[in-house]
KOLZALO-471706 format. One record per residue (C-alpha): x, y, z. Coordinates in steps of 0.5 Angstrom, whole numbers, padded with zeros to 4 digits, always signed. Layout:
N
XYZ
...
REM end
This chain:
525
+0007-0087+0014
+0012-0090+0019
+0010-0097+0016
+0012-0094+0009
+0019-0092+0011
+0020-0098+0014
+0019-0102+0009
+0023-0097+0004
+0029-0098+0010
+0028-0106+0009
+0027-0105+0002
+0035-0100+0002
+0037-0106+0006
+0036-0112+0002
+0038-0108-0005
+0045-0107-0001
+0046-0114+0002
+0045-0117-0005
+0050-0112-0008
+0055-0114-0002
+0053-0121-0004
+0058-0124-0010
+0064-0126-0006
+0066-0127+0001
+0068-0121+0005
+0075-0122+0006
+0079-0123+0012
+0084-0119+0015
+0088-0125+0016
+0087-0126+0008
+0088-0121+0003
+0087-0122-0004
+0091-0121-0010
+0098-0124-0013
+0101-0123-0007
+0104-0129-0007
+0107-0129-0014
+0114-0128-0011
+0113-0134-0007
+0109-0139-0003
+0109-0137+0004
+0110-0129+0004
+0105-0125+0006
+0108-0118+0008
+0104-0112+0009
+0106-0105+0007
+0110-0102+0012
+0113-0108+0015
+0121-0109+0014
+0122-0115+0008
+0124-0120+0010
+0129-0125+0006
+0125-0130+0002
+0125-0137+0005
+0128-0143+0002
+0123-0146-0003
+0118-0152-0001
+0119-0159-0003
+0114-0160-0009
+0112-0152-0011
+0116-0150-0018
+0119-0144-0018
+0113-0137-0020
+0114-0133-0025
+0114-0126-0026
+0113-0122-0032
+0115-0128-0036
+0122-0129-0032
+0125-0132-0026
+0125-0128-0020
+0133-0131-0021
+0134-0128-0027
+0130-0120-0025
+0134-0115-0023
+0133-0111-0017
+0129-0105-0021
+0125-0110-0024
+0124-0113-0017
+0123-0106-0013
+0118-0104-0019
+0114-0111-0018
+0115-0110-0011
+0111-0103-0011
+0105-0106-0015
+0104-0111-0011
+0103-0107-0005
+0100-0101-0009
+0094-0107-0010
+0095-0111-0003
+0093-0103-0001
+0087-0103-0005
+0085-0110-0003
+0085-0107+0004
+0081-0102+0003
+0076-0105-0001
+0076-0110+0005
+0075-0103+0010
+0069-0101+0006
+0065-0108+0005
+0066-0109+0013
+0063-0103+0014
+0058-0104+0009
+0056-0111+0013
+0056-0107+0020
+0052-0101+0018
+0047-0107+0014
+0046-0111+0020
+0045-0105+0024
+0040-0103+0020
+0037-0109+0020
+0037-0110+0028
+0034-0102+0028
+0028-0106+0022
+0026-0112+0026
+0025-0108+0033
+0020-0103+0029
+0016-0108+0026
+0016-0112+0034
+0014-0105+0036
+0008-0105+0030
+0006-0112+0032
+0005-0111+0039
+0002-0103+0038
-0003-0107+0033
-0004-0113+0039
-0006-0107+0043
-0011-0104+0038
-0014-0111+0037
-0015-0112+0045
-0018-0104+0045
-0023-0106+0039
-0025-0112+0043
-0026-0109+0050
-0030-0103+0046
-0035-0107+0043
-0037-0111+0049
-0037-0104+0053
-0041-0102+0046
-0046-0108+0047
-0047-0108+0054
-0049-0100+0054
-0054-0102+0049
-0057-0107+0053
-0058-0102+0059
-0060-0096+0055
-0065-0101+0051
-0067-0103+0059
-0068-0096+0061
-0073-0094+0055
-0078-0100+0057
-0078-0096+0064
-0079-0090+0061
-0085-0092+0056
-0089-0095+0062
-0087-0089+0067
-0089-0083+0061
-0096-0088+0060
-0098-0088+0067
-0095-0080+0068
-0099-0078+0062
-0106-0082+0065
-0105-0078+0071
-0103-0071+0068
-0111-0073+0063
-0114-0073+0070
-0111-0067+0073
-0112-0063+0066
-0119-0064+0067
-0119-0062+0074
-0115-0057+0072
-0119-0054+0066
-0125-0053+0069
-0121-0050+0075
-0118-0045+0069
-0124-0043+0066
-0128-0041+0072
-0121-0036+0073
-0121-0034+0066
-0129-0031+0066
-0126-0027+0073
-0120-0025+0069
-0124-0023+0063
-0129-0018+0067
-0122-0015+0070
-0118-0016+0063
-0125-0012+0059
-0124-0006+0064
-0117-0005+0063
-0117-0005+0056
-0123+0001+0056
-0118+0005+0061
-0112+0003+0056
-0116+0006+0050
-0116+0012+0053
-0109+0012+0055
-0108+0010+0048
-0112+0016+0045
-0108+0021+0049
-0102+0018+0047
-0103+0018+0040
-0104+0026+0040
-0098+0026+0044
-0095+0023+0039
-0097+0025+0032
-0095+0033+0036
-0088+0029+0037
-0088+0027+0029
-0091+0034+0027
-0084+0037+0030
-0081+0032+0026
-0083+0034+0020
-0082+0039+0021
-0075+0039+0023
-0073+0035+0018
-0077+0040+0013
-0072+0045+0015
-0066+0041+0015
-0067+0039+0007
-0068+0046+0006
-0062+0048+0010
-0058+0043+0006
-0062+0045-0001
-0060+0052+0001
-0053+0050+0001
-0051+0045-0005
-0055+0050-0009
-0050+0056-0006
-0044+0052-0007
-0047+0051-0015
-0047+0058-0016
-0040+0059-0013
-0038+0054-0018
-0042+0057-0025
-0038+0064-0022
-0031+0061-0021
-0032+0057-0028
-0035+0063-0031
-0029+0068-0029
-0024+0063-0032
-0028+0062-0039
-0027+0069-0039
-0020+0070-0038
-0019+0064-0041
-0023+0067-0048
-0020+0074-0046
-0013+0070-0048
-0014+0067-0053
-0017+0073-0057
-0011+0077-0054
-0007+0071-0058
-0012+0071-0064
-0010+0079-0066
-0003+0078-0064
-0003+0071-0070
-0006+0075-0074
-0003+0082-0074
+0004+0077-0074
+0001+0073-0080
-0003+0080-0084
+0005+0083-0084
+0007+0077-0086
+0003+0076-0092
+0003+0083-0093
+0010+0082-0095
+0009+0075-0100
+0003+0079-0103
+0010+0085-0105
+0013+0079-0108
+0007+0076-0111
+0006+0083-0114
+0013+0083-0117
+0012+0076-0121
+0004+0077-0123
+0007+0076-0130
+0010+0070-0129
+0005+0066-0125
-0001+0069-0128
-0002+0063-0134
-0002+0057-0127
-0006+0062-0123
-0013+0058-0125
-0010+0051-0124
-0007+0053-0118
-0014+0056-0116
-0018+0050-0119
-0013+0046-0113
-0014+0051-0107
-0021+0050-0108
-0021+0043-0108
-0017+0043-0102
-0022+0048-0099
-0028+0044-0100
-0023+0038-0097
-0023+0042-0091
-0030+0044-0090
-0032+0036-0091
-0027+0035-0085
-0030+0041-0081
-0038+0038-0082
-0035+0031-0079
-0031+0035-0073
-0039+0037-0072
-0042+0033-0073
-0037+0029-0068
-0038+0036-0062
-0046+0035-0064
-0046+0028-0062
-0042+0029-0056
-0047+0035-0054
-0053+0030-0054
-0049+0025-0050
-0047+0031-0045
-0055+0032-0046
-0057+0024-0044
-0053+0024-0037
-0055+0032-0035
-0062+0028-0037
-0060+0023-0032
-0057+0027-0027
-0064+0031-0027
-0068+0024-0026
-0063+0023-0021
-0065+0029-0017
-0072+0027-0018
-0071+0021-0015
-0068+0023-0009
-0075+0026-0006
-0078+0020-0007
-0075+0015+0000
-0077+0020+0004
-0084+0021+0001
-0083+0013+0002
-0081+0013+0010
-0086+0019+0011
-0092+0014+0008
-0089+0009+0012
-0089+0012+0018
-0097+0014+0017
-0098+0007+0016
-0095+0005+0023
-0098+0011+0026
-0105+0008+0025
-0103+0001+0026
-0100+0002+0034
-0104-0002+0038
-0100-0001+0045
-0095+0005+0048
-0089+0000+0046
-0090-0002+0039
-0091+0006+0039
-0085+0006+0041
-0082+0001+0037
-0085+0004+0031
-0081+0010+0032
-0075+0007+0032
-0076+0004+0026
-0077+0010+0023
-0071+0014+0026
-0068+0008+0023
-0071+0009+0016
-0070+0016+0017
-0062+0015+0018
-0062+0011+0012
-0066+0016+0007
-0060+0020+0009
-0055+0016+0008
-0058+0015+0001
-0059+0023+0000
-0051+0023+0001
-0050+0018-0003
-0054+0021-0008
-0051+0027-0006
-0043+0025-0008
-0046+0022-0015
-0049+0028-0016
-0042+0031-0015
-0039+0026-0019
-0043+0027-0025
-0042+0035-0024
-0034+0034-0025
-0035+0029-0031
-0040+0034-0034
-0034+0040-0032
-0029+0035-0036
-0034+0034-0043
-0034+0042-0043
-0027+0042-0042
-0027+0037-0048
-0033+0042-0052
-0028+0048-0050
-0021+0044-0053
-0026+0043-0060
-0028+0049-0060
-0021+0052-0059
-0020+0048-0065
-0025+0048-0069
-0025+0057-0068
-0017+0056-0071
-0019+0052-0076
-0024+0057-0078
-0020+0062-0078
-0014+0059-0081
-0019+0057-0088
-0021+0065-0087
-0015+0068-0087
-0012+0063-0093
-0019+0064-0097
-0017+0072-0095
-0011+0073-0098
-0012+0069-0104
-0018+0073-0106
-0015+0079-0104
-0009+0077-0108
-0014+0075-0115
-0018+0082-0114
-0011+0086-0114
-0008+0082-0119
-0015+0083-0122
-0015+0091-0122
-0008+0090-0124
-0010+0087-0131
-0015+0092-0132
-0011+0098-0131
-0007+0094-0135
-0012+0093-0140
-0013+0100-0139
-0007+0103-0141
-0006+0099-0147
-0013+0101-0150
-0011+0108-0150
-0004+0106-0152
-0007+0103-0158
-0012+0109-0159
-0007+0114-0160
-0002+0108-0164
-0009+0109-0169
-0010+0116-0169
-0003+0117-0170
-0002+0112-0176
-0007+0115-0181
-0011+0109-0182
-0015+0107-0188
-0022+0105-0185
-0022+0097-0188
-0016+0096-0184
-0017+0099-0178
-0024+0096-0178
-0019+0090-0178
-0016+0091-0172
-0021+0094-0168
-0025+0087-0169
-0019+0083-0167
-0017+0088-0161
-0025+0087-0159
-0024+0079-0159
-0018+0079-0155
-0022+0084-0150
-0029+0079-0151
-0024+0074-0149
-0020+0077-0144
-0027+0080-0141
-0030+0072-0140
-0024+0070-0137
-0025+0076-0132
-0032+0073-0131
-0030+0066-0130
-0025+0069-0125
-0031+0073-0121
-0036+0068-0121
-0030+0062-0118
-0029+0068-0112
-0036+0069-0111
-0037+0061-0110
-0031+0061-0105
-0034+0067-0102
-0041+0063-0101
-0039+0057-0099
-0035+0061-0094
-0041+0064-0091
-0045+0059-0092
-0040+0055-0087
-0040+0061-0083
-0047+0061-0082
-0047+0054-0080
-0043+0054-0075
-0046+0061-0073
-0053+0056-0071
-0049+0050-0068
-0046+0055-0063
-0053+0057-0062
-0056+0049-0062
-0051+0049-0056
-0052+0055-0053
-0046+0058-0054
-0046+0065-0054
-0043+0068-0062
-0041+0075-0058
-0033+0074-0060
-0034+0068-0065
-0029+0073-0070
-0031+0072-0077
-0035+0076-0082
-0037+0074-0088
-0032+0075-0093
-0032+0081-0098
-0031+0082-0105
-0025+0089-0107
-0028+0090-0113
-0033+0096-0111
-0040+0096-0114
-0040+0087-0113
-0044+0083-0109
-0042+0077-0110
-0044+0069-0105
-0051+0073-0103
-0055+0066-0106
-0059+0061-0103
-0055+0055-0101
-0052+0052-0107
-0052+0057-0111
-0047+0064-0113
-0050+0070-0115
-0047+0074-0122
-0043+0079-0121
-0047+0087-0121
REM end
């Protein structure tokens, strides 16, 4: 790094002195410029009094100046000239200033650039010199190292020749030693075998009490999550209650508002019967195409909650395996502390197996917190999808009785308008007998009008059935929904205590109407 600065200063250096370089630095004895246009041998410098010009030298013409004489310039001329003159003899100095000082600053810069490329030589003389000096020390080293191997190959020889015979000796000494050790050995081992066997009924009576311990710690902890369950089904109960209490509370003051409500379009209605009876089909055909729209979308919002409950179904599934497993590591630590116990061979590989045991145990325990707190996480997910089933339900049992009560009071409204028609009907039948009674008709035209009068009533009588049998397929195809939510709610284990919808009923006395199978419609009896 400091050589590529150097050579970047040097490089800096040389640009400038080449750029320094076209013309001599002038001196300051000798400023450049027209300054001696006025005359030959006047050199003032600015600030110093002008002096007289000096008489004309033998053999020089006489200078020029903006094309004249300085003989026929006026002072004005003279006095502007001057100005220029010195204006440029200031620039000239200044110019000559900077290049001095760009010559100083140059050669210092190269008195700086040849001390550091000495500095470098010299450093790089002394890396030779120690480079030279560590290979002759390297080469000597090897030729000492090389020399105390040679000694050490014969010393390890003749150490391993006399290490041979000793090991014989030594050998023969050891084994009549082993067969005395062996008689002492086989008498400690059998009273060893019956210290083992003592010990190992101390330590199955220490691994019952364990067992036993631990049995009752798991049923102390069982006790207590399934009370704290418990405690939770209650509280969530209590709330289900109180929220459905609500929501029943708030369906009867809807309905007692929306039947008041409706009560008074149906006055209205009542009024304009006349003026709407010839839409009052269309509009029907309209409503009950709009009704089977809606029972469509219902079935699929069914469908969608029965998807839903089989999910809720798989991850209860899940949590249960879960639970199951839980018993499963230490079953798993029990087996593999019965095999240790059969493995012990001495009182600190007893000990030690104990240990591993306790460890394992610590490590079962950790695992059944772990799977305790899934436990728990997987309850309050299984909270938010009832609360989820709960906010569908809600839904669900709005729509509901929206369609019931829309269905309601548009059935209601064609039996009134129905029983109208046929008061009316009615009324007219006794009008025109006693118009015939009192006419004194012949008995051909009367004949006459009594077969026109019967098919205007046939024809009135058919579209009065035509009527009928649209309500009773409005009112089949309603309960035939109410029925299948019924089975859904029971699919799910929903209890149908406060559903609030019955089937609907027909006001005309002596009908039974939508009591067929699915699909079909009953005739009116």
């Amino acid at each position: 790094m400091r050589a590529s600065e150097t050579q970047q200063e040097q490089l800096q250096l040389r640009s400038a002195a080449a750029s320094a370089a076209p013309g001599p630095n002038p001196s300051p004895s000798e400023p450049r410029g027209p300054s001696t246009l006025l005359s030959g041998s006047h050199r003032g410098l600015p600030g110093e009094p002008q002096q007289a010009p000096k008489k004309k030298g033998k053999g020089k013409g006489t200078p020029v100046v903006d094309g004249l004489a300085p003989e026929d310039m006026t002072k004005e001329q003279v006095e502007g000239h001057i100005g220029r003159i010195r204006e440029e003899l200031d620039r000239e100095r200044e110019e000559r200033n900077y290049f001095q000082l760009e010559r100083d600053k140059i050669h210092t810069f190269w008195e700086i650039t040849r001390r550091q490329l000495e500095e470098k030589k010299a450093e790089l003389r002394n890396k030779d010199r120690e480079m030279e000096e560590a290979e002759e020390r390297h080469q000597v080293e090897i030729k000492v190292y090389k020399q105390k191997v040679k000694h050490l190959l014969y010393e390890h020889q003749n150490n391993l020749t006399e290490m041979k015979a000793e090991g014989t000796v030594a050998m023969k000494l050891a084994q009549k030693e082993h067969r005395t050790q062996e008689g002492t050995l086989r008498k400690d081992m059998r009273a060893l075998k019956v210290e083992l066997k003592e010990q190992e009924l101390a330590n199955e009576v220490v691994v019952k009490n364990l067992r036993l311990k631990h049995t009752e710690e798991i049923t102390k902890l069982r006790n207590d999550f399934e009370r704290q369950v418990r405690e939770i089904e209650a509280k969530y109960d209590k709330k289900m209650k109180m929220l459905r209490d609500e929501l029943d509370l708030r369906r009867k003051t809807e309905i007692h508002e929306v039947e008041e409500r409706k009560n008074g379009q149906i006055s209205t209605l009542m009024q304009r019967h006349e003026e709407a009876f010839t839409d009052m089909k269309n509009y029907y055909n309209d409503i009950t195409l709009n009704n089977l729209a809606l029972i469509n979308s219902l079935k699929e919002q069914m469908e969608d909650m029965r998807k839903k409950e089989e999910h809720l179904e798989k991850e209860m599934l899940e949590v249960s395996a879960q639970n199951r497993r839980l018993a499963e590591p230490l079953q798993k630590a029990r087996e593999e502390m019965s095999e240790m116990q059969k493995k012990l061979g001495d009182h600190e590989r007893d000990k030690q197996i104990l240990v591993c045991t306790k460890a394992r145990l610590k490590v079962s325990e950790k695992e059944l917190k772990g799977l305790q707190w899934e436990h728990e996480v997987l309850e309050q997910r299984f909270i938010q999808v009832q609360r989820e089933r709960d906010e569908l339900y809600s839904k669900f049992t709005a729509a509901i009785l929206e369609v019931q009560q829309k269905t309601g009071f548009k059935n209601l409204l064609l039996e009134r308008k129905l029983q109208a028609l046929s008061a009316a009907m009615e009324k007219k039948e006794l009008q025109l007998n006693e118009v015939l009674t009192a006419s004194n008709l012949d008995p051909a035209t009367l004949t006459l009008l009594s077969h026109k009068l019967e098919d205007v009533l046939e024809s009135k009588n058919s579209t009065i059935k035509d009527l009928q049998y649209e309500l009773a397929r409005v009112c089949k195809a309603h309960s035939d929904l109410l029925r299948t939510y019924e089975a859904k709610l029971l699919a799910f284990g929903i209890p149908l205590d406060n559903v609030g919808f019955k089937p609907l009923e027909t006001a005309v006395v002596g009908q039974t109407l939508g009591q067929g199978p699915a699909g079909l419609v009953s005739t009116p009896t």
